[in-house]
DRENKOL-989096 format. One line per 5 residues: number of its first residue (from 1); for each residue x, y, z of C-alpha. Coordinates in pm, 1 decimal. Example, Ala and Ser with C-alpha at 12.3 -4.5 7.8 and 13.67 -1.06 7.14 Angstrom:
BEGIN
1> 1230.0 -450.0 780.0 ~ 1367.0 -106.0 714.0
//
This chain:
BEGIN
1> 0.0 0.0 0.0 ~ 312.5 243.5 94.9 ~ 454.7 170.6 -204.8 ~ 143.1 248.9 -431.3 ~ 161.6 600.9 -276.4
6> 463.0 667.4 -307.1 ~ 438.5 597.1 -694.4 ~ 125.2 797.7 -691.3 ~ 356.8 1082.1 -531.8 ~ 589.8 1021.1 -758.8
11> 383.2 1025.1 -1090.6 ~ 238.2 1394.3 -962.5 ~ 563.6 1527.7 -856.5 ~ 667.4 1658.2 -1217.4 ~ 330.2 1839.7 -1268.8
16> 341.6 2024.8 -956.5 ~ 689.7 2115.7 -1000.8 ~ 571.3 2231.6 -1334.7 ~ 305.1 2452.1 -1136.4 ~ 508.2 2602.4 -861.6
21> 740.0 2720.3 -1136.0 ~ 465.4 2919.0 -1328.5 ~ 320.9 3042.2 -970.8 ~ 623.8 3163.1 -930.9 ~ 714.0 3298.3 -1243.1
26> 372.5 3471.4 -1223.5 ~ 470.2 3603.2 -851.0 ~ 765.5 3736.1 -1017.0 ~ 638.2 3915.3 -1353.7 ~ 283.2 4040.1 -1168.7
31> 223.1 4054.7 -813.8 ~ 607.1 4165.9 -683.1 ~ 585.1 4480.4 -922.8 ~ 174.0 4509.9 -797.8 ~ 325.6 4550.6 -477.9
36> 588.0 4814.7 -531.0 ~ 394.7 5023.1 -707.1 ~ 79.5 5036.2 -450.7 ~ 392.6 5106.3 -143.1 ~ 541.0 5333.7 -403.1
41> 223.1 5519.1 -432.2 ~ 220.2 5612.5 -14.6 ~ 573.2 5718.4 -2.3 ~ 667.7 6033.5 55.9 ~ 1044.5 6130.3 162.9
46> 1184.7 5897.7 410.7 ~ 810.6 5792.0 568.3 ~ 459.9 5730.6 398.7 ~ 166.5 5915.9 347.8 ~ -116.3 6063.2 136.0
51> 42.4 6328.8 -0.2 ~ 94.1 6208.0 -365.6 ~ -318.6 6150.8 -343.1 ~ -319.3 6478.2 -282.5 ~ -115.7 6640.8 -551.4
56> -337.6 6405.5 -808.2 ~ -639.4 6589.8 -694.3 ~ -493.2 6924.1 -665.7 ~ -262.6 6935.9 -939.5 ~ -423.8 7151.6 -1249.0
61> -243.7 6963.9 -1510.3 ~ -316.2 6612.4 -1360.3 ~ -694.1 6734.1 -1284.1 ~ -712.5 6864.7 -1667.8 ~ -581.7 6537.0 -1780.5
66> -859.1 6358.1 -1602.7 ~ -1074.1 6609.7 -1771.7 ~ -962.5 6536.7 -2101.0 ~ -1001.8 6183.5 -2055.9 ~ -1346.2 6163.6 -1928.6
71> -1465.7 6354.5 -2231.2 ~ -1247.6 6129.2 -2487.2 ~ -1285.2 5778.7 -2308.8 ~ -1709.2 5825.7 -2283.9 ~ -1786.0 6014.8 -2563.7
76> -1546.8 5782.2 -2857.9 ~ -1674.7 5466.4 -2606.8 ~ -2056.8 5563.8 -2691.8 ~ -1954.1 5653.1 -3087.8 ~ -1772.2 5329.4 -3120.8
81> -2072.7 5090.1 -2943.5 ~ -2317.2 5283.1 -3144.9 ~ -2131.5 5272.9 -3459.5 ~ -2048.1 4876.9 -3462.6 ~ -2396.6 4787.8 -3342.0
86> -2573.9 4930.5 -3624.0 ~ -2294.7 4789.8 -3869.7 ~ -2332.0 4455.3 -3753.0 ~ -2715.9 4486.2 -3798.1 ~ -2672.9 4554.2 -4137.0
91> -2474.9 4323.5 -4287.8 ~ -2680.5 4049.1 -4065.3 ~ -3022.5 4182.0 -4074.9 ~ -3097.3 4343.3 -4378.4 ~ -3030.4 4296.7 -4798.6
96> -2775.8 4528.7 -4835.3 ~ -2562.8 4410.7 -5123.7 ~ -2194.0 4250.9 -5022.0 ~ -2312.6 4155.2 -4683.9 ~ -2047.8 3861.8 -4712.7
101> -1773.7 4107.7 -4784.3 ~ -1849.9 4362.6 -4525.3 ~ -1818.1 4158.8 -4265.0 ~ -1459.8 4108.2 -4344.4 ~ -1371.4 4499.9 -4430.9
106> -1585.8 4597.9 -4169.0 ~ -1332.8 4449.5 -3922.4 ~ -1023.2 4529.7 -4050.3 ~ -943.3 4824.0 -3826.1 ~ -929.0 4576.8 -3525.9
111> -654.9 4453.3 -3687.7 ~ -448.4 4770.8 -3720.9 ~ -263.5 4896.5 -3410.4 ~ -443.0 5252.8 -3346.0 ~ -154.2 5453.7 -3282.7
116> -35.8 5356.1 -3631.5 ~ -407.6 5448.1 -3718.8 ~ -358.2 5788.2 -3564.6 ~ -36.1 5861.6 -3741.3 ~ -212.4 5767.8 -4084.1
121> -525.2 6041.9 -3993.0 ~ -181.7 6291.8 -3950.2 ~ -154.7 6251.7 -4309.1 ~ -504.6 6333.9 -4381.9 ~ -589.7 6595.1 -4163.5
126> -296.7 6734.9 -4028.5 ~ -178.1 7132.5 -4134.2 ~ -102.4 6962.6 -4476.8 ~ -233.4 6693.1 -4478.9 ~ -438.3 6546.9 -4839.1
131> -747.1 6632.4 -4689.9 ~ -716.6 6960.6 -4515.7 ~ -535.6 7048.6 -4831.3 ~ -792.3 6970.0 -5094.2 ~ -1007.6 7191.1 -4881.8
136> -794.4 7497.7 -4895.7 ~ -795.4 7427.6 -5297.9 ~ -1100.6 7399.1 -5329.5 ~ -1251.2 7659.4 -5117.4 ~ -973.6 7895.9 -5148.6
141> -925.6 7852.2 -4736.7 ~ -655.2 8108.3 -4542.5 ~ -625.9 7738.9 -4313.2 ~ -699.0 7408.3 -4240.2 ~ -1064.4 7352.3 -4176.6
146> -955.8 7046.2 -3954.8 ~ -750.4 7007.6 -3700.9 ~ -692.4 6615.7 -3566.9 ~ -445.6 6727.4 -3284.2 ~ -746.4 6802.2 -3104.1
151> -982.3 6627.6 -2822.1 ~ -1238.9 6596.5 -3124.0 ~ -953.9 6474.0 -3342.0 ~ -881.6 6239.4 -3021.6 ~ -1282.5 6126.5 -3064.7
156> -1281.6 6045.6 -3391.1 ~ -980.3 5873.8 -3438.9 ~ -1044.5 5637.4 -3164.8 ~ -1385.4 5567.8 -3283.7 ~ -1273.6 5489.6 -3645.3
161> -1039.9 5194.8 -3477.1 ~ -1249.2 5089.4 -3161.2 ~ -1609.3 5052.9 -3348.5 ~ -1469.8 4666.7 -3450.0 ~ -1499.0 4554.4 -3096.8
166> -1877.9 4636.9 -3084.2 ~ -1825.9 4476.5 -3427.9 ~ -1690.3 4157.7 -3361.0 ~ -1880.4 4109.6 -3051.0 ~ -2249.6 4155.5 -3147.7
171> -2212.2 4084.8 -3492.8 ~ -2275.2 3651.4 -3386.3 ~ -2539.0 3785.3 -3104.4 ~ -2715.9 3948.1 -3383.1 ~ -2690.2 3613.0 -3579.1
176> -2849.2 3379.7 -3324.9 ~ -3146.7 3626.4 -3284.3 ~ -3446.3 3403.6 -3292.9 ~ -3604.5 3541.3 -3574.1 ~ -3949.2 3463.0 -3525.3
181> -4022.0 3780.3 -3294.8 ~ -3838.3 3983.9 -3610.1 ~ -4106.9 3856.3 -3830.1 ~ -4378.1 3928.4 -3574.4 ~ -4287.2 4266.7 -3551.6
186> -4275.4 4330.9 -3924.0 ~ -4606.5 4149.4 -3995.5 ~ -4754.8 4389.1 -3801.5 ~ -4652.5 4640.9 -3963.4 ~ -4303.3 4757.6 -3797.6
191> -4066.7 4945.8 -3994.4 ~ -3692.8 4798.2 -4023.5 ~ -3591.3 5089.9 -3790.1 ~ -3847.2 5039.0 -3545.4 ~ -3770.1 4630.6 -3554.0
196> -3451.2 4754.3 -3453.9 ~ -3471.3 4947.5 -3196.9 ~ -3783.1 4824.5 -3018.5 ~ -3709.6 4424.3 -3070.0 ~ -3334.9 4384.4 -3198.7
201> -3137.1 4606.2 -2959.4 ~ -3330.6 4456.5 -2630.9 ~ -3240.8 4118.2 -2719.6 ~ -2896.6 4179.0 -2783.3 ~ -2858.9 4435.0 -2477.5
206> -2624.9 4188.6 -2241.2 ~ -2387.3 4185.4 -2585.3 ~ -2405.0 4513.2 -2630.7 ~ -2276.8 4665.5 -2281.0 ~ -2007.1 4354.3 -2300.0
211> -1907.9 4509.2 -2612.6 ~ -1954.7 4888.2 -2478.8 ~ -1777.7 4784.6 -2186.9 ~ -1448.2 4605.5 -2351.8 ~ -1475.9 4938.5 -2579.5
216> -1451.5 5144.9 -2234.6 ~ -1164.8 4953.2 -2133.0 ~ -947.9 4974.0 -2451.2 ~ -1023.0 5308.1 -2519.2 ~ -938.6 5440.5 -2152.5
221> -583.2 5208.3 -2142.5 ~ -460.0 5394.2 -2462.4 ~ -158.3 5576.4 -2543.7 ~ -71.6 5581.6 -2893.8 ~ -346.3 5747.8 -3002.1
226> -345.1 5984.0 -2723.8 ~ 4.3 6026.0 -2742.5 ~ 62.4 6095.2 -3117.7 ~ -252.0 6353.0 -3123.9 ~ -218.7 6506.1 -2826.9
231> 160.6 6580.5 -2785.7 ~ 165.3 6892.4 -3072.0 ~ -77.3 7073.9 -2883.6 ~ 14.1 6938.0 -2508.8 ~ -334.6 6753.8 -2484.0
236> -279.8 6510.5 -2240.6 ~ -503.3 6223.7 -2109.3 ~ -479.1 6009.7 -1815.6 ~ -201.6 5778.4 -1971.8 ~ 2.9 6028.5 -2144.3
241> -3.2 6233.9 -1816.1 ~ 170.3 5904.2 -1646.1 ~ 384.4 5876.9 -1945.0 ~ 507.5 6290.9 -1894.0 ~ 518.4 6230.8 -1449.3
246> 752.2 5929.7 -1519.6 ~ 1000.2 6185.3 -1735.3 ~ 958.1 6468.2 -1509.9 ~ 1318.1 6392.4 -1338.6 ~ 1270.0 6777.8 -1222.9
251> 983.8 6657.9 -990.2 ~ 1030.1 6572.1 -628.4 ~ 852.4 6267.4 -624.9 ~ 764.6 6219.4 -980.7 ~ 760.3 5828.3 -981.3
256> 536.2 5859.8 -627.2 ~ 294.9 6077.6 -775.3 ~ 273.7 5894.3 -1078.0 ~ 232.4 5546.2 -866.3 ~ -69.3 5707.2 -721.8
261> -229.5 5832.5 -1045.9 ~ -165.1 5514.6 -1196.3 ~ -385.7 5312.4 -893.4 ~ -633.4 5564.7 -961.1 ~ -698.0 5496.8 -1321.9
266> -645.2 5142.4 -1262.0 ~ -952.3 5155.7 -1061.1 ~ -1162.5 5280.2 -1377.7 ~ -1003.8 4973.5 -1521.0 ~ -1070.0 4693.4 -1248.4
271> -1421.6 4843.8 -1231.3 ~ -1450.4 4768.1 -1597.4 ~ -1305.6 4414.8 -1619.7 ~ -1572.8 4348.2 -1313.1 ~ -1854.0 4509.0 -1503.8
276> -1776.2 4318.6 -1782.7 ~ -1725.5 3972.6 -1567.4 ~ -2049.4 4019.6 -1414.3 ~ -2233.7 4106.1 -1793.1 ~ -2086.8 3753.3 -1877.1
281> -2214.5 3559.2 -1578.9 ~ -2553.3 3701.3 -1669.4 ~ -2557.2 3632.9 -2003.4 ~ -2971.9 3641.7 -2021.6 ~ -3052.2 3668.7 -2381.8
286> -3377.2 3641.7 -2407.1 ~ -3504.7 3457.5 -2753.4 ~ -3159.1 3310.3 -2883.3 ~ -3171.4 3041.7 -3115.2 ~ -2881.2 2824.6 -3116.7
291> -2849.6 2861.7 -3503.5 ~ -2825.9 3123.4 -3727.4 ~ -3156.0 3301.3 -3787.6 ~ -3325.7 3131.1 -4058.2 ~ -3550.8 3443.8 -4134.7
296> -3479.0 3644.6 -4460.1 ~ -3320.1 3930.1 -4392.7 ~ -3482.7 4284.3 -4371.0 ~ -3593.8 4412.5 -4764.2 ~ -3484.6 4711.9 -4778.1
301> -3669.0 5011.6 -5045.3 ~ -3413.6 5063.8 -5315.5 ~ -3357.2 5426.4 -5140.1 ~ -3266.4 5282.3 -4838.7 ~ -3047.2 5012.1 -4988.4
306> -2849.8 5286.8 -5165.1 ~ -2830.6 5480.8 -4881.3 ~ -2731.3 5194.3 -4637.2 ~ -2431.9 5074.9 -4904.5 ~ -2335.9 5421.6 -4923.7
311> -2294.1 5447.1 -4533.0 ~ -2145.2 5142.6 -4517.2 ~ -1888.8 5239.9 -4785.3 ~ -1810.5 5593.4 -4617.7 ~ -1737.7 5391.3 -4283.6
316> -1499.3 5174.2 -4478.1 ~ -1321.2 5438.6 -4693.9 ~ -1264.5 5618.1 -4338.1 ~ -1145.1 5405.8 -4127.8 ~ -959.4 5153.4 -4364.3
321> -923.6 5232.3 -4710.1 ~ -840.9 5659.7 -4651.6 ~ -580.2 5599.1 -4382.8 ~ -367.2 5315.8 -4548.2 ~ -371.7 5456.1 -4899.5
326> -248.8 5794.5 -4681.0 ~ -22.5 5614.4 -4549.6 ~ 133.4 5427.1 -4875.8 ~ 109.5 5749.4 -5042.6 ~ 338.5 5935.2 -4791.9
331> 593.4 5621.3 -4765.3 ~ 619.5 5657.3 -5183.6 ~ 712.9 6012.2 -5155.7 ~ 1032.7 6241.6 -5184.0 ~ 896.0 6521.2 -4995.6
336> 590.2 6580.9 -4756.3 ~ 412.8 6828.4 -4885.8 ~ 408.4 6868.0 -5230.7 ~ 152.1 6677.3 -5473.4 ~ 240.2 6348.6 -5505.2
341> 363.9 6304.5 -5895.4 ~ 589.4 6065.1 -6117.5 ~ 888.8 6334.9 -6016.7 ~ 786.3 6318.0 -5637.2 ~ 766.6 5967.5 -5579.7
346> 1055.2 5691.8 -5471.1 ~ 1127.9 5387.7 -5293.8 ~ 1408.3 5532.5 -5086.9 ~ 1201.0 5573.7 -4828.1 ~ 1173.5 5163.0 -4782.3
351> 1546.6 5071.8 -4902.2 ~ 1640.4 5354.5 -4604.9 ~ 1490.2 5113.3 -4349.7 ~ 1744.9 4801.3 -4432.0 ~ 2031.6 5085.5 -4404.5
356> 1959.5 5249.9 -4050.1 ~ 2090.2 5053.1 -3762.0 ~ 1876.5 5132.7 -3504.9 ~ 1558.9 5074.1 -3703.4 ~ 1679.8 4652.6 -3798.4
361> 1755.3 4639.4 -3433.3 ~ 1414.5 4716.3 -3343.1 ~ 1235.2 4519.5 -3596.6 ~ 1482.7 4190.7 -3434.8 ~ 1408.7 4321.1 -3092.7
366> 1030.0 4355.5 -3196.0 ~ 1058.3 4007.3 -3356.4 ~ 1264.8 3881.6 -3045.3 ~ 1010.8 3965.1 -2779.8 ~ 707.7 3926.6 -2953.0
371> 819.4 3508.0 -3027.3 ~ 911.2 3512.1 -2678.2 ~ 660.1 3636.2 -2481.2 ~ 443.7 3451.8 -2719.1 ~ 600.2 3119.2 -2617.8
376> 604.9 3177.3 -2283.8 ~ 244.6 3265.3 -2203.3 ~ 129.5 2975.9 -2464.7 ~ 353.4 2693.0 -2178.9 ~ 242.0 2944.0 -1914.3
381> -113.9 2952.0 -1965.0 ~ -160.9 2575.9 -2110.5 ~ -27.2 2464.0 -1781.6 ~ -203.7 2736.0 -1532.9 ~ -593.8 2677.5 -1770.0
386> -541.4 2276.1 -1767.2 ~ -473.6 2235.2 -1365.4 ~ -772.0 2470.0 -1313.4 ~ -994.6 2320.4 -1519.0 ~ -891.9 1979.9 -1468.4
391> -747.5 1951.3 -1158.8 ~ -664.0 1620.0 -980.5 ~ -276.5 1743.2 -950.7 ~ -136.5 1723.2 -566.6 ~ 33.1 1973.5 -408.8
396> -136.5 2247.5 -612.1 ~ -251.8 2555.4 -406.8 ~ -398.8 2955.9 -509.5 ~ -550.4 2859.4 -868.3 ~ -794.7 3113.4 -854.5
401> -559.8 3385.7 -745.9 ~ -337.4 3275.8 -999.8 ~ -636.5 3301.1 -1265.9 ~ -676.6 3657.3 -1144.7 ~ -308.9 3732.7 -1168.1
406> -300.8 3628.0 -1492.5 ~ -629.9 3869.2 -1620.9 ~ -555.1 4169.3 -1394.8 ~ -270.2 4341.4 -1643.6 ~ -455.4 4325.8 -1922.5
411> -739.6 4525.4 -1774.7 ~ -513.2 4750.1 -1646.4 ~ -320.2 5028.1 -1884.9 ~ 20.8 4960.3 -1993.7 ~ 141.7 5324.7 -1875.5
416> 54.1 5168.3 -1556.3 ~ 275.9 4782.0 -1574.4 ~ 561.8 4973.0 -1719.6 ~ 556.2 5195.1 -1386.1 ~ 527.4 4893.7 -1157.5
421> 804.8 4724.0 -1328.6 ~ 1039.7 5044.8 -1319.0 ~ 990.4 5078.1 -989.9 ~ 1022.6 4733.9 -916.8 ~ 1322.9 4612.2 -1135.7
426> 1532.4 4967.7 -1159.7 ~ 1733.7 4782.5 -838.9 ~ 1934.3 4504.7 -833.9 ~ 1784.0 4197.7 -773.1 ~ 1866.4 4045.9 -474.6
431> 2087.6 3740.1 -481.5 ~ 2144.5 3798.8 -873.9 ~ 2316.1 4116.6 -842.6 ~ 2158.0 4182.6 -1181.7 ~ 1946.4 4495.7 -1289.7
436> 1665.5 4428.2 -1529.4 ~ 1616.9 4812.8 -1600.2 ~ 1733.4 4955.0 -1937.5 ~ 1766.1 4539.3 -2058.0 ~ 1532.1 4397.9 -2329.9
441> 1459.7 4134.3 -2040.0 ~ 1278.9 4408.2 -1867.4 ~ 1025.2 4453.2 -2173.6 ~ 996.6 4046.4 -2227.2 ~ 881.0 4018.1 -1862.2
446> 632.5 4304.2 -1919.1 ~ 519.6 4201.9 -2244.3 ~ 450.8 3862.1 -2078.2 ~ 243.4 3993.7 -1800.1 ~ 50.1 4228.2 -1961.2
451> -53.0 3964.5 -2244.4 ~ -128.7 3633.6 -2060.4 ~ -511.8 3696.9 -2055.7 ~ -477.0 3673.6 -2446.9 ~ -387.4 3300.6 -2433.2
456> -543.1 3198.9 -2132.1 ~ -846.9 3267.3 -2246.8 ~ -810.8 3100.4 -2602.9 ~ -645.4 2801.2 -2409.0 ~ -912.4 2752.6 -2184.3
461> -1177.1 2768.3 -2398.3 ~ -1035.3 2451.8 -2603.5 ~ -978.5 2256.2 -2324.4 ~ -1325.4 2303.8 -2157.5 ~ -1430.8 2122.4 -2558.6
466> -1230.4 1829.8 -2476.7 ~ -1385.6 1536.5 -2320.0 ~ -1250.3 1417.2 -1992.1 ~ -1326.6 1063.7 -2058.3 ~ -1036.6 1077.0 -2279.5
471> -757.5 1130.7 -2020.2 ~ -946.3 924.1 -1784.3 ~ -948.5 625.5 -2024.5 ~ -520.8 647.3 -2041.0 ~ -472.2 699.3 -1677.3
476> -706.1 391.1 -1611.9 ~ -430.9 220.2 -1845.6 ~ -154.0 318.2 -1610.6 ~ -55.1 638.9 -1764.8 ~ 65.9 945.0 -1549.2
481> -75.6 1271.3 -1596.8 ~ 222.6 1382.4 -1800.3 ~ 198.9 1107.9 -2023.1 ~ -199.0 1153.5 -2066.2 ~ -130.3 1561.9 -2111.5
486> 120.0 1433.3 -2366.4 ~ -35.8 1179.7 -2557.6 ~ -374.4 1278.4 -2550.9 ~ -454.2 1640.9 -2472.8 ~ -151.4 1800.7 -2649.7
491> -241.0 1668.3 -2989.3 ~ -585.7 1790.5 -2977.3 ~ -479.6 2126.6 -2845.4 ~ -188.4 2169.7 -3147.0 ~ -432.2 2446.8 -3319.9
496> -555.9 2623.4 -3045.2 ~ -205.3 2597.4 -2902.0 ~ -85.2 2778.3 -3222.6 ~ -359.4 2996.2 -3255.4 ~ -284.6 3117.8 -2895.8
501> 88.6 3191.4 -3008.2 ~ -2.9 3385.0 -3269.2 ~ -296.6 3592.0 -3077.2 ~ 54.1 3687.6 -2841.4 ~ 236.7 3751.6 -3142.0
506> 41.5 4040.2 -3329.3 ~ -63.6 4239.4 -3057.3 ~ 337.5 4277.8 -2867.0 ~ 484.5 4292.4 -3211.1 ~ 370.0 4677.6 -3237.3
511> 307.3 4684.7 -2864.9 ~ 405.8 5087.8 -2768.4 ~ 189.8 5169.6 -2422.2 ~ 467.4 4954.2 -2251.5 ~ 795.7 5023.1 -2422.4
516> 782.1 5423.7 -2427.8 ~ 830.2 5388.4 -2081.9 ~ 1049.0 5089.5 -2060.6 ~ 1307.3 5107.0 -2405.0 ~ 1680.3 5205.0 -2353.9
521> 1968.5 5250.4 -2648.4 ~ 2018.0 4921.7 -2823.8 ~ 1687.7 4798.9 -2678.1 ~ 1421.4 4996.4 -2879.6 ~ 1109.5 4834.3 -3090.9
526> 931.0 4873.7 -3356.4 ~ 654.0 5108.5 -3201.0 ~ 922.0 5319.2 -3000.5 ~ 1112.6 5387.2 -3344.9 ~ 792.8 5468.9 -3535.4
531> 643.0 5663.9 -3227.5 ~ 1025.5 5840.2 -3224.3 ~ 1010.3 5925.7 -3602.4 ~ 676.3 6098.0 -3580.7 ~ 856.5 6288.2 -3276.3
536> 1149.5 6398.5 -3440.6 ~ 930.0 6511.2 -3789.7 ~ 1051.1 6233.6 -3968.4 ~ 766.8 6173.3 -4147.4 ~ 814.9 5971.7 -4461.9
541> 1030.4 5740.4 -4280.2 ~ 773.2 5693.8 -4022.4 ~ 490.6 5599.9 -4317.0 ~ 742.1 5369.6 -4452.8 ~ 731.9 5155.5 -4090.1
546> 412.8 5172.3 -4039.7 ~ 293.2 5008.1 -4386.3 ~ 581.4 4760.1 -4272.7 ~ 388.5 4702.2 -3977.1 ~ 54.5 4684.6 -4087.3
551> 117.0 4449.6 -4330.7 ~ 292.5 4216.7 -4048.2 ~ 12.1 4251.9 -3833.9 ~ -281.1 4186.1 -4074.1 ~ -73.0 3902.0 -4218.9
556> -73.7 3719.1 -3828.0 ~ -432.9 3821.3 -3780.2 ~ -500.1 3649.5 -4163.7 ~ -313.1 3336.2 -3984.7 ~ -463.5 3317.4 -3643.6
561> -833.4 3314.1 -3851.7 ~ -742.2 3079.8 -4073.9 ~ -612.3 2874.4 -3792.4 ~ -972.8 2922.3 -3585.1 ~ -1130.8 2771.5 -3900.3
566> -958.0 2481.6 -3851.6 ~ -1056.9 2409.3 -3508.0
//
């Protein structure tokens, strides 16, 4: 009998080691730099106190920057639900014409990084920018008409890129819709519009504020946006502000202060992930179907067809098609400025990017991290989403805290990890005698933290589809739970496994919230160099990157779809 526990011990030994080294890891990457940066936040001098709480709330630039955000975060959160709600009605719910093809443009501007978005818009409505310009042509203006370093500018920009979420989220919602209530309402008479908002939209409500909700939270953890459109006119938000109190070496206390801003708008963002949490648990749709409605869609009056296409195609032309072409135009010129012509265009602007060092550094450093990190939360995650799912592993303690580690940084902004891990890592570790600050490790750790809720959640969603009777049946044959995980449950996870690489992958490879704050000489990326080019006025070079980029990016996102079909 002793000696058929001890092999039992024996046989569980390697998956709890396996455990206690993520736990650890986790302890390591999340809650140690957690910590400094709440103590941080109550220091003052040699002792503690609230005084940094109180220069938050008396400070007029910090107070303006809470301003500023309040009116950007809400008012481009309600644009964006509203927009992508009434897009994914009608390419589901009506006969508009392409409805197969819209829902693939439609959601292409989830796919490009926003701050790359905003620096496209700088092209079209900045002081000379195509728009602006054909406006002073053609109206014989004294000045630009618009002005996109501006809160509005801030607004619209962030809706153009943040309207996909709604998007993607309601857009199978509004699929499942039982559609006999649909066909009530018109039967009796209903318009499409009034189908819409008094059956449609109170079905679909719980998806909606889940969608208006993840909006919230995207929108208020930006910075590149917010960053690039802001700086020109000293417009700053709640995350740029952090960004500006971390530089201010001037300030007595500048990291303290900025600890204590950062807990405060991490609040906005724990109160979001909750909100959101809570919206999933409740989940009441009221008439779903759990197929796609069978009902013909909405016929539309050939007025409103045109006029829906039309819409439809303006949404598309703005926030896709107008930016990139922008944005290729620029990269193809000789200078910024003048029309663009046979004599004004070249491809020096892309050969230039093989000849600067610092630029290949920071598309290997880009590529370097983003592999890495992706690797590491794919093992990571696989092993944290399996144990607390399936359990049965001795000596395994704290899985739901470690569930919670793993989703708190991504609801949190990334202003806010790159603080905790400055102040956490700018000493030397003890024992090591090693300083992580101003290494590349440094932005691999935070890269990792902020990112494992990307493939825990695509991870443990594929294993909750696999049958336990599987893994039962092998370790009724003798088999430990390594060689069951092995044999049985890797196989079947390959895709997902892949997928989940890849969903790491697109997202750090033109990751900037983090690095601004955290990239040192010889360690920059590719969003600090394109961020740094726009700085420094270097603006065809910085078009050049960013069509590198956004052709990297859509490419993965093409990959990790194709990869979900498989499933």
């Amino acid at each position: 009998m002793s000696g058929g526990m001890k092999t039992n011990d024996q046989r569980s030994f390697g998956p709890t080691l396996i455990w206690w080294v993520v736990v650890s890891f986790l302890v390591f990457a999340v809650v140690y730099p957690s910590i400094e940066l709440i103590i941080n936040s109550f220091k003052v001098g040699e002792g503690y106190g609230l005084d940094n709480y109180i220069t938050v709330f008396t400070d007029k630039s910090i107070v303006r920057s809470m301003t500023n955000s309040f009116k950007v975060v809400l008012s481009s959160t309600a644009f964006s639900t509203a927009l992508g709600v009434f897009l994914a009605w009608a390419v589901v719910r009506t006969d508009v014409p392409g409805k197969k093809y819209w829902q693939r443009l439609l959601a292409i501007p989830y796919f490009i990084p926003p701050f790359i978005g905003a620096i496209a818009w700088t092209f079209l409505l900045g002081p000379v920018g195509y728009i602006n310009k054909a406006f002073i042509n053609v109206f014989h203006l004294n000045s630009s008409p618009f002005n996109v370093y501006s809160i509005g500018g801030m607004i619209f920009v962030m809706t153009m890129y943040r309207y996909a979420i709604s998007f993607i989220v309601v857009l199978p919602t509004m699929k499942k819709i039982s559609a006999s209530v649909e066909e009530a309402a018109r039967i009796s008479g209903a318009s499409p519009w009034r189908t819409l908002r008094d059956i449609t939209l109170p079905l679909i409500s719980p998806s909606i504020i889940g969608a208006m909700l993840l909006t919230f939270m995207f929108i208020l953890a930006d910075f590149g946006v917010s960053s690039i459109l802001g700086a020109p006119n000293r417009i700053n938000l709640m995350t740029t502000q952090i960004y500006y109190l971390v530089n201010r070496t001037d300030m007595a206390n500048n990291l303290q202060i900025a600890s204590a801003y950062s807990l405060f708008l991490a609040l906005f963002g724990l109160v979001g992930l909750w909100s959101y949490n809570r919206v999933l648990k409740t989940n009441k749709f009221v008439v779903v179907s759990g197929k796609s409605a069978s009902v013909e869609p909405t016929k539309l009056k050939k007025k409103a067809k045109v006029l829906l296409f039309s819409l439809l195609s303006f949404v598309f032309l703005m926030s896709t098609f107008a930016p990139i072409a922008s944005t290729l135009v620029t990269s193809f010129t000789k200078v910024y400025g003048l029309p663009f012509a046979f004599d004004n265009a070249t491809f020096r602007n892309y050969t230039r990017l093989l000849e600067i060092q610092n630029i290949k550094r920071a598309f290997g450093n880009s590529v370097f991290l983003s592999v890495s990190s992706g690797a590491i939360i794919t093992i990571a995650t696989l092993v944290i989403a399996y144990i607390a799912i399936r359990g049965g592993v001795k000596g395994v303690k704290g899985i739901r805290f470690m569930q919670t580690m793993v989703t708190l940084p991504y609801a949190v902004p990334g202003t806010i990890i790159a603080l905790a891990m400055i102040l956490a890592f700018s000493q030397e570790l003890p024992l090591l005698n090693y300083r992580l600050y101003n290494t590349i490790w440094i932005l691999l750790i935070a890269y990792t933290a902020r990112f494992m809720n990307l493939g825990y959640n695509n991870i443990s969603g594929a294993i909750s589809q696999i049958d336990p009777s599987l893994e039962e049946a092998a370790r009724i044959s003798g088999a430990t739970h390594l060689r069951s995980f092995r044999d049985i449950m890797l196989p079947l996870l390959k895709t997902s496994l892949i997928g989940s690489f890849f969903l790491v992958v697109a997202p750090t490879l033109s990751e900037i919230s983090l690095s601004a704050l955290l990239w040192s000489v010889r360690n920059e990326t590719i969003g600090t160099i394109v961020y740094s080019a726009k700085e420094e006025g270097r603006i065809l070079l910085t078009a050049s990157i960013a069509i590198v980029l956004i052709i990297l990016v859509v490419m993965i996102n093409v990959t990790i779809n194709n990869l979900s079909r498989e499933d």
